[in-house]
C-alpha positions as a printed NumPy array, in Angstrom:
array([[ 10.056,   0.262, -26.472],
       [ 10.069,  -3.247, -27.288],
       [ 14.143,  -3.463, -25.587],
       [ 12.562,  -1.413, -22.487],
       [  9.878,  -4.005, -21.839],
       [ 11.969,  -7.028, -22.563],
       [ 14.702,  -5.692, -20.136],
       [ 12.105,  -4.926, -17.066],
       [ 10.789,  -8.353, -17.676],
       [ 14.333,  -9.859, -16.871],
       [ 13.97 ,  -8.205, -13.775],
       [ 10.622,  -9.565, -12.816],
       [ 10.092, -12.931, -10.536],
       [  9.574, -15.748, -13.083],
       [  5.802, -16.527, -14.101],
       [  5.223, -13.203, -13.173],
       [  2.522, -11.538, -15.972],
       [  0.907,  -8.102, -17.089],
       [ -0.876,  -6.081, -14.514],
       [ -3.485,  -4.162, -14.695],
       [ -4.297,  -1.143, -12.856],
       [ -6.049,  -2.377,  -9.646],
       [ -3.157,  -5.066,  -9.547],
       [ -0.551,  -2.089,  -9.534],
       [ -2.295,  -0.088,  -7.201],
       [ -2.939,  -3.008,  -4.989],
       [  1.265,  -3.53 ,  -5.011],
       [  1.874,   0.044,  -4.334],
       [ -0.508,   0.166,  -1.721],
       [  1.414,  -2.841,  -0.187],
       [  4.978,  -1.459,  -0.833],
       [  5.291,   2.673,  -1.028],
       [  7.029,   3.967,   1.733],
       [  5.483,   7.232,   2.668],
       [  2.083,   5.158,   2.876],
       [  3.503,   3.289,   5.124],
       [  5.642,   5.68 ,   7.135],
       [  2.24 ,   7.498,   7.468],
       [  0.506,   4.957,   9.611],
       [  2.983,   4.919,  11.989],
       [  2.428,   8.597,  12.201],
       [ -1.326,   7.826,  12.614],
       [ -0.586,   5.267,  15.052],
       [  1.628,   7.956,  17.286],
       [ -0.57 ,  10.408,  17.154],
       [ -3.951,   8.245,  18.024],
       [ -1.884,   7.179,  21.14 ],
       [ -0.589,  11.014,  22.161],
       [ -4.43 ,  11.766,  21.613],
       [ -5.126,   8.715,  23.908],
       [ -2.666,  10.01 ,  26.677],
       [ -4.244,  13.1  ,  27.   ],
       [ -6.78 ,  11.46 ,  29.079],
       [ -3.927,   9.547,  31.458],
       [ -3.514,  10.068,  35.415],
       [ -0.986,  12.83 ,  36.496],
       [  1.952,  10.832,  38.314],
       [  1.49 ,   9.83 ,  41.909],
       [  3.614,  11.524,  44.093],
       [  5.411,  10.588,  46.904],
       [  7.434,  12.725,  49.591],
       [  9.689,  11.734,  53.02 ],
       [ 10.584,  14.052,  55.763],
       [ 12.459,  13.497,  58.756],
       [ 12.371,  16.25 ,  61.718],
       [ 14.285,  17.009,  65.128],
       [ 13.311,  18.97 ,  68.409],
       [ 15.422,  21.856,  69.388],
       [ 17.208,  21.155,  72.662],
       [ 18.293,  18.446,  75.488],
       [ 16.851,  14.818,  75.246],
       [ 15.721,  12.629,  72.001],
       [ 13.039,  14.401,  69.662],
       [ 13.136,  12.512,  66.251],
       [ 10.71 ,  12.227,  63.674],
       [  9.513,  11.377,  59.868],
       [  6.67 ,  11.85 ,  57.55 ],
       [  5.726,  10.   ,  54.821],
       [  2.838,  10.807,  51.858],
       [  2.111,   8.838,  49.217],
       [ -0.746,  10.355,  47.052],
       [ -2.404,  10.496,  43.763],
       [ -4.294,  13.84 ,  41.723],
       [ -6.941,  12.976,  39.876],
       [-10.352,  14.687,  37.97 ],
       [-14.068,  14.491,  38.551],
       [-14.719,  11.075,  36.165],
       [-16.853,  13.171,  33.747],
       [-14.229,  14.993,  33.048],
       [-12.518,  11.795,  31.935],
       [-15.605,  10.718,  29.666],
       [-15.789,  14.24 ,  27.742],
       [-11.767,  13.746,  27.045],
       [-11.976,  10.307,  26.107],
       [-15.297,  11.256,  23.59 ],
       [-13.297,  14.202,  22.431],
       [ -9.68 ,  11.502,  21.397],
       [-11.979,   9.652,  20.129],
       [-13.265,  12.16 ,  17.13 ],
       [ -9.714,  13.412,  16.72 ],
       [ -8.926,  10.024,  16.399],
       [-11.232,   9.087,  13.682],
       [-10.178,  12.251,  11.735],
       [ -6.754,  11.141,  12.101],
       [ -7.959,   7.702,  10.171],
       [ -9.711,   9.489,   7.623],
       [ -6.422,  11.926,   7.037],
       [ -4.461,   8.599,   6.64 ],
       [ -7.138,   7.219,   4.105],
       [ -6.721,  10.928,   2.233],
       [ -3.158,  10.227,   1.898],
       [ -3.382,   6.691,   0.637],
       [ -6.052,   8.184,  -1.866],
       [ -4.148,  11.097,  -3.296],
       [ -1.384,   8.724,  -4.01 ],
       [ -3.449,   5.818,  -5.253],
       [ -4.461,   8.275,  -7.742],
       [ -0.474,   9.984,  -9.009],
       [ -0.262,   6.112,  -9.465],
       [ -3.324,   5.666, -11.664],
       [ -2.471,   9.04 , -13.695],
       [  0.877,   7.637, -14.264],
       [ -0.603,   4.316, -15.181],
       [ -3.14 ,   6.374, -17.894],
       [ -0.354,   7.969, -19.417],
       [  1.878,   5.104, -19.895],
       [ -1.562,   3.696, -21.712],
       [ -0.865,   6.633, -23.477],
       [  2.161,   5.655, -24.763],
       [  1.853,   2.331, -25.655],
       [ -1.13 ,   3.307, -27.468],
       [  1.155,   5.752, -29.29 ],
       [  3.89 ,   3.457, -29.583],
       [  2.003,   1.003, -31.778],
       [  0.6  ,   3.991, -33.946],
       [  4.772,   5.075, -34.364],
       [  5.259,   1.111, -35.067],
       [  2.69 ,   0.81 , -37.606],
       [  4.641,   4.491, -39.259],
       [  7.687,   2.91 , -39.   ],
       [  6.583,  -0.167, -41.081],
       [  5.048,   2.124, -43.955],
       [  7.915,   3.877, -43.57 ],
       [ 10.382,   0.859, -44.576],
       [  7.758,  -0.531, -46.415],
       [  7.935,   2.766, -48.651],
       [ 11.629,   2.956, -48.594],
       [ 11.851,  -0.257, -50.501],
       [  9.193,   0.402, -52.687],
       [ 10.861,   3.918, -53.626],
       [ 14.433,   2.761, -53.748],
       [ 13.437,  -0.172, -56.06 ],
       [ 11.85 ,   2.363, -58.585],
       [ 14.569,   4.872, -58.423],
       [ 16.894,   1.681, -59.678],
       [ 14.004,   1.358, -62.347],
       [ 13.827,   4.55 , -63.175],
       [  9.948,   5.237, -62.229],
       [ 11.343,   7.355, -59.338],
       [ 13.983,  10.307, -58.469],
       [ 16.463,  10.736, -55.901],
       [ 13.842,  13.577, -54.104],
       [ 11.135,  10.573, -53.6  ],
       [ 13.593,   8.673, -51.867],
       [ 14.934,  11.527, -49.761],
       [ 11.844,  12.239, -48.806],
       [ 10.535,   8.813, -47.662],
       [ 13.983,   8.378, -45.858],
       [ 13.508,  12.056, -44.275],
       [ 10.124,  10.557, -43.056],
       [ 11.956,   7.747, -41.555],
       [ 14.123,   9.63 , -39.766],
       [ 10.958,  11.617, -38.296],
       [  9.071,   8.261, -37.567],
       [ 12.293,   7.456, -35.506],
       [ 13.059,  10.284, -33.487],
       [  9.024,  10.248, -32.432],
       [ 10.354,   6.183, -31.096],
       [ 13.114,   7.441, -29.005],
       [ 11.157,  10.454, -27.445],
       [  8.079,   7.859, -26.77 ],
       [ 10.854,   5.096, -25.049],
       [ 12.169,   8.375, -23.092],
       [  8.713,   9.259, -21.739],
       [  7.653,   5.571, -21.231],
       [ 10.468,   5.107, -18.904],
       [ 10.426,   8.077, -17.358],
       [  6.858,   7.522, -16.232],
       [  7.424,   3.803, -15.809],
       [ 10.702,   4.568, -13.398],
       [  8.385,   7.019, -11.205],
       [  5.931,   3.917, -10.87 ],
       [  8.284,   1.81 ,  -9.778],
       [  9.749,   4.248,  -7.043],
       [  6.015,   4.583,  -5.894],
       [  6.41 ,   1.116,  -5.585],
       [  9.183,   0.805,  -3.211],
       [ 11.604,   0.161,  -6.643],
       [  9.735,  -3.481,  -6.55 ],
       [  9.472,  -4.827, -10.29 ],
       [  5.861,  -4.139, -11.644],
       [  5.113,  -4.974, -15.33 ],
       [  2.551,  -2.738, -17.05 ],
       [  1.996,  -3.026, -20.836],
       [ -1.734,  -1.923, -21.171],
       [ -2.968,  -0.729, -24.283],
       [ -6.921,  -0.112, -23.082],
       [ -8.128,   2.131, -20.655],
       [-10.543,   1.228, -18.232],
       [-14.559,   0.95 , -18.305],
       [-15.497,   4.393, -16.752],
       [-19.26 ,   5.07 , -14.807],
       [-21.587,   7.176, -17.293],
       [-22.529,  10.434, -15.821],
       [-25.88 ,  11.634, -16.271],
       [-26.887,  14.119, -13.583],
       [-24.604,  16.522, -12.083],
       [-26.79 ,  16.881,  -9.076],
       [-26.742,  13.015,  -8.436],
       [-22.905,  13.106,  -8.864],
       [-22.271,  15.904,  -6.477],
       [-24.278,  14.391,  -4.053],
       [-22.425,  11.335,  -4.514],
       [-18.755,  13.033,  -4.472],
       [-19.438,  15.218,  -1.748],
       [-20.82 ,  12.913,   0.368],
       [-17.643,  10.498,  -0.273],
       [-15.155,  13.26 ,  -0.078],
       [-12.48 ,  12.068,   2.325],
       [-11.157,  15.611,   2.601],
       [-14.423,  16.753,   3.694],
       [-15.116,  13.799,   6.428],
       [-11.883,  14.384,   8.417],
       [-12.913,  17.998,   8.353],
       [-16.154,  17.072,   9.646],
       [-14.321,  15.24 ,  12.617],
       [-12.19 ,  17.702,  13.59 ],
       [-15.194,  20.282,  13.81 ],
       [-17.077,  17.981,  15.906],
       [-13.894,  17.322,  17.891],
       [-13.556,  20.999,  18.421],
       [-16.911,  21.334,  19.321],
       [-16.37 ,  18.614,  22.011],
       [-13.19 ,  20.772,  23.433],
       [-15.521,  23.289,  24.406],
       [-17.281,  20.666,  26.728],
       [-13.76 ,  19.7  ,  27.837],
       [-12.58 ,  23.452,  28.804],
       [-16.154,  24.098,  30.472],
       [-15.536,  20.994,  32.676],
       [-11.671,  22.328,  33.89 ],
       [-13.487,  24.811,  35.946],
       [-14.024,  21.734,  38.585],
       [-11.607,  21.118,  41.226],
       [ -8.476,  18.807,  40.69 ],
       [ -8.737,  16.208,  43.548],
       [ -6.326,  14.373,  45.188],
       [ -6.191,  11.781,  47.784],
       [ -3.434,   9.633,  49.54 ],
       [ -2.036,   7.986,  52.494],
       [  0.033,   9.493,  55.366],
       [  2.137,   7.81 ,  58.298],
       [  3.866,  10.009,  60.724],
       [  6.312,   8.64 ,  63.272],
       [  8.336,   9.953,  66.494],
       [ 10.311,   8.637,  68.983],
       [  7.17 ,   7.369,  71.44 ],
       [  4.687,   5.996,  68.613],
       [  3.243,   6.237,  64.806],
       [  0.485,   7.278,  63.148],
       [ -1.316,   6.33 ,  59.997],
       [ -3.982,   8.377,  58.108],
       [ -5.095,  10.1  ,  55.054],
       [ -4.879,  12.767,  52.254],
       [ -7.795,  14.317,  51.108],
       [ -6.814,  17.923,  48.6  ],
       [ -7.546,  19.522,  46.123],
       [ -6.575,  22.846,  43.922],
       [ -9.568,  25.346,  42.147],
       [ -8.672,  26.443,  38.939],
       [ -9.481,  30.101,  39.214],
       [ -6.171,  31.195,  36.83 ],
       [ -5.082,  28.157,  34.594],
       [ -8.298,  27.742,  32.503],
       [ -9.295,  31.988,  32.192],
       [-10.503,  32.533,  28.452],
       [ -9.968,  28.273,  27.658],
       [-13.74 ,  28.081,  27.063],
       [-13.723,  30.966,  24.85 ],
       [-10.506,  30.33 ,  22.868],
       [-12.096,  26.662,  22.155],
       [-15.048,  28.263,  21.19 ],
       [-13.525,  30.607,  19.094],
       [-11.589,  27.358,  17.343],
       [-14.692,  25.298,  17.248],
       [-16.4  ,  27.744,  14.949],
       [-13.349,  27.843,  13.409],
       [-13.317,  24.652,  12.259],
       [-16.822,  24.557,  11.187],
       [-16.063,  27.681,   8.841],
       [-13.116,  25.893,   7.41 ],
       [-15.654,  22.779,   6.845],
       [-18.175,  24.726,   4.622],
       [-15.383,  27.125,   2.703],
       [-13.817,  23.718,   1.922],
       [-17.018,  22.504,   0.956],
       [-17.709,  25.242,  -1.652],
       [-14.455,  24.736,  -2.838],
       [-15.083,  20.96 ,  -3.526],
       [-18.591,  21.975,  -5.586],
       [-16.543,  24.466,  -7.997],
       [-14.024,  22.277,  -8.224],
       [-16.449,  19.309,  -9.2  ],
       [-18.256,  21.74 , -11.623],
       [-15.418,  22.564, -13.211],
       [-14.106,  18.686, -13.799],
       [-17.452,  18.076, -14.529],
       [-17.978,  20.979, -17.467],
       [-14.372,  19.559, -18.593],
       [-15.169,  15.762, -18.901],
       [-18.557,  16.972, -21.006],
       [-16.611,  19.273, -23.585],
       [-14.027,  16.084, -24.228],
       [-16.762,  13.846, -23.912],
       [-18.092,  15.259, -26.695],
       [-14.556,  15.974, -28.763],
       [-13.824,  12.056, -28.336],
       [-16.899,  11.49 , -29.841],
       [-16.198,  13.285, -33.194],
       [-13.652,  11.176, -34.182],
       [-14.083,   7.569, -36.259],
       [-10.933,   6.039, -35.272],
       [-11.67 ,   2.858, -37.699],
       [-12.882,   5.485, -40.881],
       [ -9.07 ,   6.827, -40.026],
       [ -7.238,   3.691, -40.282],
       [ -8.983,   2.286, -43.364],
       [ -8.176,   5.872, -45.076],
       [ -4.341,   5.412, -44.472],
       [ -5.18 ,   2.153, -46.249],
       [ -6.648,   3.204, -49.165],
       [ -4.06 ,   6.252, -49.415],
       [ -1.101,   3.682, -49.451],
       [ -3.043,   1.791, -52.164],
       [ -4.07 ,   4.483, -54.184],
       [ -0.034,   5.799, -53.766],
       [  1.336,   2.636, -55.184],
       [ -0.76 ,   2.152, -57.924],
       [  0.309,   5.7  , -58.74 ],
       [ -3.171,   7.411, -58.183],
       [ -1.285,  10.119, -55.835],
       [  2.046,  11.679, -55.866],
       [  4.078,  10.781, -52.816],
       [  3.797,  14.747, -51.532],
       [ -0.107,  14.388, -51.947],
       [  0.474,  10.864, -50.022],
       [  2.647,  12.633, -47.038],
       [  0.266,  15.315, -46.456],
       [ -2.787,  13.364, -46.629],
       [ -1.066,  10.301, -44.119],
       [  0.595,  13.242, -42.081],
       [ -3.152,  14.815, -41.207],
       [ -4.398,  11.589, -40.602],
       [ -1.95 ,  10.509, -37.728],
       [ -2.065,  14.092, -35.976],
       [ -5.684,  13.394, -35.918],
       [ -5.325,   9.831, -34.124],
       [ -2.189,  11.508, -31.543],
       [ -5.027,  13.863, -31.13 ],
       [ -7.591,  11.732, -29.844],
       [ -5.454,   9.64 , -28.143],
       [ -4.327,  13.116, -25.717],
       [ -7.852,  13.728, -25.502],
       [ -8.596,   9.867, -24.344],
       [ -5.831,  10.666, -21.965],
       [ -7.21 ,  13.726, -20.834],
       [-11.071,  12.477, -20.582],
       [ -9.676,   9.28 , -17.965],
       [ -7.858,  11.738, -15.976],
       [-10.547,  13.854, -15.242],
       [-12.745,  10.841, -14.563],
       [ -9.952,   9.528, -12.399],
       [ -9.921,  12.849, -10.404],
       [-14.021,  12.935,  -9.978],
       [-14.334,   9.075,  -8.677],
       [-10.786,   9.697,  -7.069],
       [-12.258,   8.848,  -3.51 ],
       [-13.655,   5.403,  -4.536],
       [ -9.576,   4.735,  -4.872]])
């Protein structure tokens, strides 16, 4: 572990220090590419929504016309003219981009969220492991520190050749826990760094961080659901299709169209105008009742996902109690002095060194156990405050 973080800090700018989590999500949220490639899909789409509302093209035509028979006969036509819709119909379209458009900003802020928070799981279980690290560290010293003790009385006599195996078997166990911990660190650490655009980040945190108490369930859904940026864009786009129906009801007006006209012959010219327009008796049959159809829709969608949310929140909720109150079992400091006293008590010869392994053995499952259900407990925190990301 200690090679891995010495080799990514040869990598890093000079003077460049620790982060801590809001630093790293700060540089991912400056750096990852598929945040980044998703606001230029946001910014496309906003401005498709936008066109909607444009003009159609002006049009403009030329035609040029003979008499049948003896003597001169020639003329042209020109019309240059423009289609256009009653102006209300332009301010229900323009109200109706407008939502879509804000629940395209809210999508883009869902994205950005969901992976704000891969980032800060990753960054909770490389705590994790560092945490775990320095427990392995601190097994790894007792673990020489026995070997010399044992291999000293074996040359005295006070000790046999199954002591020492057995210390040096623990050893061996003590190391192959290292190696698996470096594997995972960098593992985790590499997928960090990807999120990051493979820009150096340095992240050695050993503490996780200060999490809001939760008292009330009914004051925290409130809170979550009314935050919920799933939810918002949903509301959006409900509204939006809400506001199609208004649009479709309004297609049943007549498209207009006005223009200029110059005719011209072989004796004189004239200039005048266009005035058209088309009724839409066929093109907008069963609109207003598809967009009603997709308006209600939408608002169905809304409330399912809204359910969905609550037993979802429940259910992180109900989980963050139960290791809420696991955590709170354990006396991390009664632990550590125990492994003290047991390593005293083993080398003034109070305990045989089996009664010592098995003792020391149950102690530091118990600590690896609390520190997965640490891990666990900020996790589902991070997932129920995930929107404040």
């Amino acid at each position: 572990m200690k090679k891995l973080i010495i080799t990514i800090a040869l990598c890093l700018p000079i003077g460049m220090q620790a982060q801590n989590i809001e630093q790293v999500l700060q540089s991912i949220e400056q750096n990852n590419k598929e945040l980044q490639s998703q606001a230029q899909l946001s910014k496309a789409q906003k401005m498709e929504n936008r066109t909607e509302n444009n003009l159609p093209d002006p049009t403009v035509s030329y035609s040029s016309f003979y008499k049948n028979g003896m003597g001169p006969g020639h003329g042209t036509e020109t019309v240059v003219s423009q289609g256009f819709d009653f102006p209300t119909q332009y301010i229900t379209r323009n109200r109706q981009a407008t939502l879509e458009n804000e629940a395209i900003d809210i999508q883009q802020q869902a994205v950005r969220r969901d992976i704000l928070l891969q980032a800060k799981l990753l960054c909770l279980d490389l705590i994790q492991l560092n945490q775990e690290n320095e427990l392995i560290q601190i097994r790894m010293k007792n673990a020489n520190d026995l070997q010399a003790m044992y291999e000293k009385r074996l040359q005295t006599g006070d000790a046999n050749a199954l002591e020492v195996n057995k210390v040096k078997m623990e050893r061996m166990n003590v190391q192959t826990e290292v190696a698996q911990n470096n594997a995972a660190h960098r593992t985790a650490l590499q997928t960090l760094l990807a999120m990051n655009g493979n820009l150096p980040l340095e992240f050695s945190a050993t503490a996780y961080p200060q999490v809001k108490e939760i008292n009330d369930y009914n004051t925290l859904r409130d809170e979550v659901i009314a935050s919920d940026l799933d939810l918002q864009a949903m509301g959006y786009a409900a509204r939006a299709a809400e506001k199609q129906v208004s649009v479709d009801k309004q297609n049943w007006l007549p498209k207009l169209q006005a223009g200029f006209r110059r005719n011209t012959d072989s004796e004189m010219s004239m200039n005048g105008f266009v005035i058209g327009g088309s009724i839409p008796l066929f093109s907008n049959r069963k609109k207003v009742q598809i967009a009603k159809a997709q308006a209600l829709s939408a608002q169905l969608l809304k409330e399912d996902a809204q359910l969905e949310k609550e037993n979802e929140l429940m259910a992180l909720y109900n989980e963050m109690k139960q290791l809420k109150q696991a955590l709170d079992t354990y006396d991390v400091p009664l632990m550590h002095r125990s492994l003290a006293l047991l390593k005293q008590a083993l080398e003034e010869g109070q305990l045989s060194l089996i009664e010592y392994f098995v003792e020391a053995e149950g102690i530091y499952k118990n600590l690896q156990a609390r520190m997965q259900l640490e891990n666990q407990y900020q996790k589902v925190m991070a997932n129920i405050y995930k929107n404040e990301l």
